[in-house]
C-alpha positions in Angstrom: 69.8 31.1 91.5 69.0 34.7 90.8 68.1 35.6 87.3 68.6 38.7 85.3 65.9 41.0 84.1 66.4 41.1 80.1 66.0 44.3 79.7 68.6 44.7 82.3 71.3 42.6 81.0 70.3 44.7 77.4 71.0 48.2 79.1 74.4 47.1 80.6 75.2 45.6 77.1 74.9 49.2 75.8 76.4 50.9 78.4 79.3 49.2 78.4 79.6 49.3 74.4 79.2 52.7 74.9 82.1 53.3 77.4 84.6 50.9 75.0 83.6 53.6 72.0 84.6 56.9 74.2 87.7 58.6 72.7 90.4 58.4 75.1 90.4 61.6 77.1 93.6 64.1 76.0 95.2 66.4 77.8 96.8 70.2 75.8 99.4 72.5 77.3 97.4 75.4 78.7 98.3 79.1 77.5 100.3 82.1 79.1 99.3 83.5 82.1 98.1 87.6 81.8 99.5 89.3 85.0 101.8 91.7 86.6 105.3 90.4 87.4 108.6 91.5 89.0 111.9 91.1 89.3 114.5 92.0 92.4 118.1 92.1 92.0 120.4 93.3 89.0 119.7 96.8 86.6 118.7 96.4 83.0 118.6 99.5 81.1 120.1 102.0 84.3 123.1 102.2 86.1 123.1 100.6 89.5 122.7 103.4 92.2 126.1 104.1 93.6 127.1 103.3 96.9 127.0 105.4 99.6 129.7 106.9 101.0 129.2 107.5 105.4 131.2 110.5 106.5 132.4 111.3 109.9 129.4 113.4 112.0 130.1 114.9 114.9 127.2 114.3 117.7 125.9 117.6 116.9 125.2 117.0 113.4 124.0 113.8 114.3 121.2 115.0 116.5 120.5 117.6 114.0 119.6 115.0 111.3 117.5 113.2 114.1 115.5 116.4 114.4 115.7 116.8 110.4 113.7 113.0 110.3 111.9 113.8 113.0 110.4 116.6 110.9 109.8 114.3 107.8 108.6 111.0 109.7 104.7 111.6 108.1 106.7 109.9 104.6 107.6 106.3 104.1 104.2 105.0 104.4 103.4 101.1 103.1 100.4 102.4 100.7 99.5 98.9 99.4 97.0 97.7 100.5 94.4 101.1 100.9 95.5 101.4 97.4 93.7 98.2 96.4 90.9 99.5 98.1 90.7 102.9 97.1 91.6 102.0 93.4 87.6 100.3 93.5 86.0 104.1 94.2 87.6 105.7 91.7 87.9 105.4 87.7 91.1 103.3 88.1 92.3 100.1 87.2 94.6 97.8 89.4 96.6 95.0 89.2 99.1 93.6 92.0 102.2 91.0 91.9 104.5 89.6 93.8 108.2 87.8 93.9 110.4 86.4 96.9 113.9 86.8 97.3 116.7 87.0 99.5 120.5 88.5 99.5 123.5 87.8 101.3 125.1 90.3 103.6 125.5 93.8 102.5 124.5 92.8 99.0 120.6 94.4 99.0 119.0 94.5 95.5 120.2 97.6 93.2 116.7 97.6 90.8 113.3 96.4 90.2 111.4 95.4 86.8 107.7 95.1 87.0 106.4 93.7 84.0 102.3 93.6 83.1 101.8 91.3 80.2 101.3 87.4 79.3 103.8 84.8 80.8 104.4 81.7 80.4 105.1 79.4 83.4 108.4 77.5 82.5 110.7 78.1 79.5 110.8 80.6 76.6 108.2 81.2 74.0 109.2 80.4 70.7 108.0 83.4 69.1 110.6 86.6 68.9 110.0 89.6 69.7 111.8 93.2 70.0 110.4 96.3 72.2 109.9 99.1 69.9 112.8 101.5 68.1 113.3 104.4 70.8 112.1 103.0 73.6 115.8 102.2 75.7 115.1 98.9 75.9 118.3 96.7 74.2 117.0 94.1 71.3 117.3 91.2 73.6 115.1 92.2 76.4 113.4 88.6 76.2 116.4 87.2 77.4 117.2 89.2 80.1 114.0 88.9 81.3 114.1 85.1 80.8 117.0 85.2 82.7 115.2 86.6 86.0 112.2 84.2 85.5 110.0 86.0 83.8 109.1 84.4 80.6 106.9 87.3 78.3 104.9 85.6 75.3 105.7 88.5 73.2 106.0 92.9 73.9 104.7 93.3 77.0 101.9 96.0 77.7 103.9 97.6 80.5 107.8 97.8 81.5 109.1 99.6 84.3 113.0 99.4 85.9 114.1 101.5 89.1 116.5 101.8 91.0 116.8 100.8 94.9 119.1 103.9 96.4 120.3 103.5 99.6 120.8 106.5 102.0 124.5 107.2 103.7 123.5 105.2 106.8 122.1 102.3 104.9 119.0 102.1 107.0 116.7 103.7 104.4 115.7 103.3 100.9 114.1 105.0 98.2 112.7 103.7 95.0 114.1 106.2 92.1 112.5 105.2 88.8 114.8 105.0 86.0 112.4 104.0 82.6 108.7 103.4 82.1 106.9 102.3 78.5 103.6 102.2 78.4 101.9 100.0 75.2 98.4 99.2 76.0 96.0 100.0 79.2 95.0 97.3 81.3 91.0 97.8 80.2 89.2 100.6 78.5 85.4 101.7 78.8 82.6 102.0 76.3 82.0 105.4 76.8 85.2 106.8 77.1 87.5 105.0 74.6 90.4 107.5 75.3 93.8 105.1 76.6 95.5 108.0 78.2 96.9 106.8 81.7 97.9 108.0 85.3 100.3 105.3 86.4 101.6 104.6 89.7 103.2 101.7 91.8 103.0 101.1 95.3 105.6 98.5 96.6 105.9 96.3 100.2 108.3 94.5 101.5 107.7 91.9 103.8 109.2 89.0 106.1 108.6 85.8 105.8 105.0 84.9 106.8 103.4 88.2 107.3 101.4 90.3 104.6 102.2 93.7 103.3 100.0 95.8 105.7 100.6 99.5 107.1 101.1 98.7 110.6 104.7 96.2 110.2 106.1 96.5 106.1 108.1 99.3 105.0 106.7 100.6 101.7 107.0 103.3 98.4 105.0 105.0 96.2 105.8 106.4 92.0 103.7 108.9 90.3 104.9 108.4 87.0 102.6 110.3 85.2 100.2 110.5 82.1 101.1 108.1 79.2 99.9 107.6 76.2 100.4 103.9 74.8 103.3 103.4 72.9 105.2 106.3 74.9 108.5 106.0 77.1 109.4 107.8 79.8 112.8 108.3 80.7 113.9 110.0 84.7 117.5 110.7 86.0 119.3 108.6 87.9 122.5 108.4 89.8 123.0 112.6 89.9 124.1 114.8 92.5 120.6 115.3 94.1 118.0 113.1 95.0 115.3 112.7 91.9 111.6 114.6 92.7 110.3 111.8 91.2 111.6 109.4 93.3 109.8 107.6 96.5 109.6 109.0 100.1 112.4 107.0 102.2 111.4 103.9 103.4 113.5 101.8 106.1 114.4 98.0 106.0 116.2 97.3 109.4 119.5 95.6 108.9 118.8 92.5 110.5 116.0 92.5 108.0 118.0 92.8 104.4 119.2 89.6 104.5 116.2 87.4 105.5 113.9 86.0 103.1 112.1 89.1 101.8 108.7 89.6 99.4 108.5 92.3 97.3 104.6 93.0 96.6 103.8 95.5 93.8 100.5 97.2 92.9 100.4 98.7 89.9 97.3 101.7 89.0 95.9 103.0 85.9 93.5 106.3 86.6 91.6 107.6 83.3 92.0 111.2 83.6 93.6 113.5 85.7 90.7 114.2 88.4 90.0 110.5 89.0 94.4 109.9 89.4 94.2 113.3 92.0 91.2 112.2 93.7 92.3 108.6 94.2 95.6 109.5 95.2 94.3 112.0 97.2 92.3 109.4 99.8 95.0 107.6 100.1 97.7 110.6 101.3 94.7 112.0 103.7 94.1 109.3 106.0 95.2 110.4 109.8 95.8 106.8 110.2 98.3 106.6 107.4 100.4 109.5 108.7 99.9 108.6 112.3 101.1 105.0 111.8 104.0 106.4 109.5 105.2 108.8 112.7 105.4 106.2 114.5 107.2 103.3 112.7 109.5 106.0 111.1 110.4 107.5 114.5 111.0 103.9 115.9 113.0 103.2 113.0 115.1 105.8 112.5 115.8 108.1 115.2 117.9 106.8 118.2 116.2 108.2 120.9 112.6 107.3 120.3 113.6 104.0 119.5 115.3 103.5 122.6 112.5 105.1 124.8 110.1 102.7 123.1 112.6 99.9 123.8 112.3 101.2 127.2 109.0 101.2 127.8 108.6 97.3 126.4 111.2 96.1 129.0 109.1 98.1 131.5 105.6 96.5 130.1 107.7 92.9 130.1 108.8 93.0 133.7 105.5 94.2 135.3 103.9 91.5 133.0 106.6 89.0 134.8 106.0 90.1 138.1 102.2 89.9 137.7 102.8 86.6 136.5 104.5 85.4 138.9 102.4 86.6 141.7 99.4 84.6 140.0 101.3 81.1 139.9 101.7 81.4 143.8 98.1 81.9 143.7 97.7 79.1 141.6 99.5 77.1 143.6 97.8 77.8 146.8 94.4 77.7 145.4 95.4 74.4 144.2 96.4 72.7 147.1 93.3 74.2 149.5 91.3 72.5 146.4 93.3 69.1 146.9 93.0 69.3 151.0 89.4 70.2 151.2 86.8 67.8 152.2 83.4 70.0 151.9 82.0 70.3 148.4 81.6 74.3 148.8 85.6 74.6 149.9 86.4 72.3 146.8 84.5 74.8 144.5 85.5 78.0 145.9 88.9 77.2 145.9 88.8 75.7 142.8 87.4 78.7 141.3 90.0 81.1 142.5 92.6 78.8 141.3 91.0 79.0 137.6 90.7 82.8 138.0 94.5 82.6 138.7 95.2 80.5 136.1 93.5 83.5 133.9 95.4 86.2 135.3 98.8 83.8 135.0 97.9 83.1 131.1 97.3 86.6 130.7 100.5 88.3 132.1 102.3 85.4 130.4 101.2 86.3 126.9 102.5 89.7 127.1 106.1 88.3 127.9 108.9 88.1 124.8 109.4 84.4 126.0 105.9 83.3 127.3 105.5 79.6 129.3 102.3 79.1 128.5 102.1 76.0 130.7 99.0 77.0 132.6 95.3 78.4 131.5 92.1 77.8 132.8 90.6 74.8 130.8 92.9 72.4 132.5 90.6 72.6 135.4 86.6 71.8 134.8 84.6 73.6 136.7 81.3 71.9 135.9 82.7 68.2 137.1 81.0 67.0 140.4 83.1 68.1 143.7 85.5 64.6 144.0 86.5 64.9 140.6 87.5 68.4 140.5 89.3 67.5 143.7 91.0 64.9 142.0 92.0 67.7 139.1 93.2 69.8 141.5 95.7 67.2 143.4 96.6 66.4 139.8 97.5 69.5 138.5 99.3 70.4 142.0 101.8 67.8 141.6 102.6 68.6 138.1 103.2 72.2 138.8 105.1 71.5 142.3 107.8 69.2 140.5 108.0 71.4 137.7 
C-alpha cells in the first residue's frame, strides 16, 4: 500500500480549505452599448414623402429621359466603404451601423433615423429624458425610438431623420434629409479643442449575404454641414422641387425592394472645413468610382443598355455552353481510349487529354447561369501507376455514359 508524503497530504488540506473559503463567483448586468444605430421604416418628426404620381410619356419623351440619365449616370455611387478608408487620412472621425429589414410589396420604407449615442440591448432605461426645447424633436422621442428597437440611455449625441423619395418610375431613390441635431462630437483633440463639425452619411443597401461594396449595392451620400453641438438643422421636404441637399438618385431594382434588405450607414465628423473638402474630395475623384457608377447606373436605368448587356451575357452563356459541350465529348473519348488501352504510355497520354478536357469542361461550365459542375480534373490521379489510372478511367466512363 502506497503511502502519502506528509507534506503532501498537508498542501491538499490547504488547498482545498482554500477553494471551500472562495466567495461564490457573481455575475452584474453589463452597461449600454456606445454606437451608431438606425432605423428603417415609418417618419418621426417629417412628413412621409408623397407618392409619385407616373404620367403617360409618349416614346419620344421617353427616350429623351433615357438620354437625360444617360447624361447624369456618373451619380448614385455606393460611397461606403472608400469612405471608411479615406476618413483614416484625413482629420475625421467615423463611425458605421447597420439594421436589416424587409417590406412587403410596394410598401418600401418612407424614412431613416440614425442615432449615435449609448443603447441598451433589451428594454427601456429607467431614467427620462427629453431632447432639448427647439430642437423639433416631440417630448417622447424615447418612445418612439423604443418603439423601432433602439433603446437610448439618455439624449443622444446625434439624431438624424430623412426621408426615402421615390422617383415617378419607382426605380430610383433619393435620400432627402429632413432634421439633424448635433450635441456632442464623437472625439476631440488636445490641440485643437474646437467641437465644430462637417457631418456627412453615406448609406448601402444590400441583399441578403453580400456586403456593401461599389461594384453590386446601390448607395447615397448627405453633406449636412457645419454644426456646432447643441444646434439643429432643419431642410425642406416634400416641396415642388427636388431639395439641393438631398442625395444623388440611387436605384433598388424592383425585384429587390421586397427581399430581405441591410441598410449600412457611415456616419463622418471632419474638424474644419479643409480636412471635410479634402476628404470628400478623394472620395468624388476616383475614375473607378465614376466608371463603376456609369456602368451600374446605365444597366439599371436605361432600357437600351440594359438590354444590350443582357444581350451580350446570353451571347457569353451560349458560346460557354457550346465550348462545354464540345469538351465533355472529349472527355468522353479520352476516357474510353484510357479504359481500352493496354500500353502504359497510351493509358497516360490519354489519360492526360481526358483531364485537360475535364479543365476546359469545368471551365466553360462555370461561366453558365445554371452550371453542372459534375466533372473537374481531380477525379482522375495522374500520379497513380498505369492499371490504376486505367481502372479510374473505366470508372469514371461508366458513370458519365449512364448519366
Amino acid at each position: 500500500m502506497n503511502k502519502k508524503n506528509p507534506a503532501t497530504l498537508l498542501a491538499g488540506t490547504f488547498f482545498l480549505a482554500a477553494c471551500a473559503h472562495q466567495p461564490q463567483q457573481e455575475f452584474k448586468d453589463a452597461g449600454p452599448v456606445a454606437g451608431l444605430q438606425i432605423a428603417v421604416g415609418d417618419c418621426m418628426v417629417i412628413p412621409p414623402p408623397p407618392e409619385p404620381k407616373i404620367q403617360d410619356q409618349d416614346n419620344g419623351t421617353r427616350d429623351l429621359l433615357a438620354a437625360g440619365v444617360a447624361a447624369a449616370i456618373s451619380q448614385g455611387v455606393n460611397y461606403l466603404g472608400r469612405a471608411a478608408t479615406a476618413a483614416g487620412e484625413s482629420k475625421t472621425w467615423k463611425i458605421q451601423g447597420a439594421r436589416n429589414f424587409q417590406t412587403p410589396q410596394n410598401q418600401f420604407p418612407k424614412c431613416i433615423q440614425v442615432v449615435r449615442g449609448r443603447f441598451l440591448t433589451s428594454g427601456t432605461s429607467a431614467e427620462g429624458w427629453t431632447p432639448p426645447k427647439n430642437s423639433g424633436w416631440p417630448s417622447d422621442t424615447k418612445t418612439k425610438f423604443a418603439e423601432r428597437g433602439l433603446y437610448l440611455t439618455d439624449m443622444p449625441d446625434f439624431l438624424f431623420e430623412g426621408q426615402i423619395v421615390p422617383s415617378l418610375d419607382k426605380l430610383t431613390f433619393a435620400i432627402r434629409p429632413g432634421k439633424a441635431t448635433f450635441l456632442a462630437p464623437i472625439d476631440t483633440r488636445f490641440l485643437r479643442p474646437s467641437e465644430e463639425r462637417n457631418i456627412a452619411l453615406f448609406f448601402a443597401f444590400t441583399p441578403a449575404g453580400t456586403k456593401p461594396t461599389l461594384d453590386d449595392n446601390p448607395g447615397a451620400t448627405l453633406a449636412l454641414g457645419a454644426f456646432q453641438p447643441g444646434s439643429t438643422r432643419t431642410y425642406a421636404v416634400n416641396g415642388k422641387t427636388s431639395s439641393p441637399y438631398e442625395s444623388a438618385w440611387f436605384s433598388v431594382g424592383r425585384e429587390d425592394t421586397v427581399k430581405p434588405l441591410t441598410l449600412s450607414v457611415l456616419m463622418t465628423e471632419s474638424q474644419g472645413e479643409q480636412a471635410f473638402l479634402t476628404f470628400m474630395g478623394s472620395l468624388l475623384s476616383d475614375p473607378k468610382v465614376v466608371a463603376a457608377a456609369n456602368a451600374d447606373l446605365a444597366n439599371r436605368l436605361i432600357p437600351t443598355v440594359r438590354s444590350a448587356n443582357q444581350n451580350e451575357a446570353t451571347a457569353k452563356e451560349n458560346d460557354a455552353i457550346v465550348k462545354r459541350n464540345a469538351a465533355y465529348v472529349t472527355v468522353q473519348a479520352k476516357l474510353q481510349e484510357c479504359a481500352n488501352a493496354t500500353a502504359s504510355e497510351d493509358i497516360n497520354r490519354a489519360a492526360q487529354e481526358a483531364t485537360a478536357a475535364m479543365a476546359t469542361y469545368d471551365a466553360e461550365d462555370r461561366k453558365t447561369h445554371s452550371p453542372f459542375g459534375d466533372l473537374t480534373p481531380s477525379l482522375l490521379n495522374l500520379k497513380d501507376k498505369p492499371s490504376n489510372v486505367k481502372s479510374m478511367c473505366k470508372k469514371l466512363f461508366d458513370q458519365i455514359s449512364h448519366n
